[in-house]
N, C-alpha and C positions, 0 to 999 in steps of 0.2 A: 838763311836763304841762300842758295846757288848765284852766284852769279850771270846774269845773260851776257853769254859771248856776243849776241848783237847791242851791246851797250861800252861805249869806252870810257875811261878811268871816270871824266866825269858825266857821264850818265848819259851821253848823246848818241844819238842811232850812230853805227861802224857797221860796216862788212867785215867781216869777217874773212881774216886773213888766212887763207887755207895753203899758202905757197910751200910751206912746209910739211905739208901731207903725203903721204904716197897716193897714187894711180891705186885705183881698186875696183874688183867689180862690185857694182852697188845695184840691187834693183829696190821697187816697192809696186807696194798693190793697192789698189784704193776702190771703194765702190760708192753709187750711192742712188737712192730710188726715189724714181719719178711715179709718185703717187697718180692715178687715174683715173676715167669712170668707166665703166665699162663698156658703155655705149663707142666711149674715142679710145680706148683700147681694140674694139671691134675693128675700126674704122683703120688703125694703126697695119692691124693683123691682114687686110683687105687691102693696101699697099693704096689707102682711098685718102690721103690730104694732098691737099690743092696744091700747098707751095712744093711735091716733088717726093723724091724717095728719103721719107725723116730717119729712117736708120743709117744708111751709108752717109747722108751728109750729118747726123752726130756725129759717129765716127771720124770723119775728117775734120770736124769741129774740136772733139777731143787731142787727138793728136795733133792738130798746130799749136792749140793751146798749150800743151805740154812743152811742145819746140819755145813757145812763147813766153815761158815762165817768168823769166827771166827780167823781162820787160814788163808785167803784171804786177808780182810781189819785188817791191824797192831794195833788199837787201840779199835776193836770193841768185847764187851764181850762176851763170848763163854756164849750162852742162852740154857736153857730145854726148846726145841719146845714140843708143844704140837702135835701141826698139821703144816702141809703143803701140802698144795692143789693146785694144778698144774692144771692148765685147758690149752687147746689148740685147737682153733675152726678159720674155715674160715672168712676173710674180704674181701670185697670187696667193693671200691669205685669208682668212676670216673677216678682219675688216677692213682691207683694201687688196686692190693690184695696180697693176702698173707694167713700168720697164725696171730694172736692174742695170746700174752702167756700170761698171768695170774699166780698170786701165791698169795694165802693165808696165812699166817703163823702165826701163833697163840702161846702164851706162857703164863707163870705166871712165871712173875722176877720183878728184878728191874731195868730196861731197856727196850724200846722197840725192835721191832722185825725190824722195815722198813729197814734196811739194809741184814738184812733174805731175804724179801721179794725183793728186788732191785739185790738182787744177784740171787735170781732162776730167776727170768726173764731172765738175761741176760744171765747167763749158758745154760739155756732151751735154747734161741734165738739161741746161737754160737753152740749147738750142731745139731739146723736144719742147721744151715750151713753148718756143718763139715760133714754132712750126704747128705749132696747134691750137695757138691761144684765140685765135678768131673760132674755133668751135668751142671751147671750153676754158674758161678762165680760173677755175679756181682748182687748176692743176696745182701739187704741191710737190715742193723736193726736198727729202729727207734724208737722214743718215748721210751726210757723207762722212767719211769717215777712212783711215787709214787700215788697212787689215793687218799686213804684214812690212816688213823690208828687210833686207841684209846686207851686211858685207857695211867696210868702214870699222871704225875704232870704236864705236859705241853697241857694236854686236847683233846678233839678230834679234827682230822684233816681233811676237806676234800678238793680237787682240786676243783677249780670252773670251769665249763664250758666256754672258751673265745667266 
């Protein structure tokens, strides 16, 4: 088995010491969906919940969280985002819809970002729930999940379709 860089000699959480790295451009993409009923999908689409506009404020929910990461997960390095990019669009399949979150996040470090990018998904996610959960409670959030990233010493990455 591989050794975890977040673990030192004798086996105790470490940060990870990146001083030795070069500057690189590093981005990642992450998504993940907010399962729904169609009735508060309807409602979503009608710009009709109470506590205000739920798509602009995920979006800036997403992206402070990304800024935030750092502060979130205990071992992960506080990064200069470049960008973060928030996308949030309808899905619909056979046996559900919902939204789609997305987040972009783009840097130049010595580190990637995919943990930027895994965290605004899911913040954006839990705050369409918190903005909707007095009409509908058994809203669910699924997939999140990593798609792609690049750039850094471990090369480019992307999910294969199953």
């Amino acid at each position: 088995m591989e050794n975890f860089s977040h673990l030192n000699a004798a086996g105790e959480a470490n940060m990870v010491d990146v001083s030795d790295k070069p500057d690189a451009a590093r981005q990642a993409f992450a998504e993940a969906f907010v399962e729904l009923s169609v009735d508060l999908l309807a409602m979503i689409r009608e710009q009709a919940i109470a506590k205000g506009d739920l798509l602009a404020t995920a979006r800036i929910a997403g992206i402070q969280a990304a800024k935030k990461c750092s502060d979130l997960i205990p071992l992960c390095h506080p990064l200069p985002l470049s960008k973060v990019l928030i996308d949030i669009d309808e899905y619909s399949q056979a046996s559900s819809c919902g939204l789609r979150v997305t987040a972009l996040c783009k840097t130049t470090a010595k580190t990637g970002v995919e943990m930027e990018a895994l965290t605004a998904v899911s913040v954006a996610a839990l705050t369409i729930y918190d903005m909707c959960k007095a009409i509908d409670k058994g809203i669910v959030i699924r997939q999140v999940q990593l798609l792609n990233k690049s750039g850094g010493e471990s090369q480019d990455w992307e999910r294969k379709n199953d």
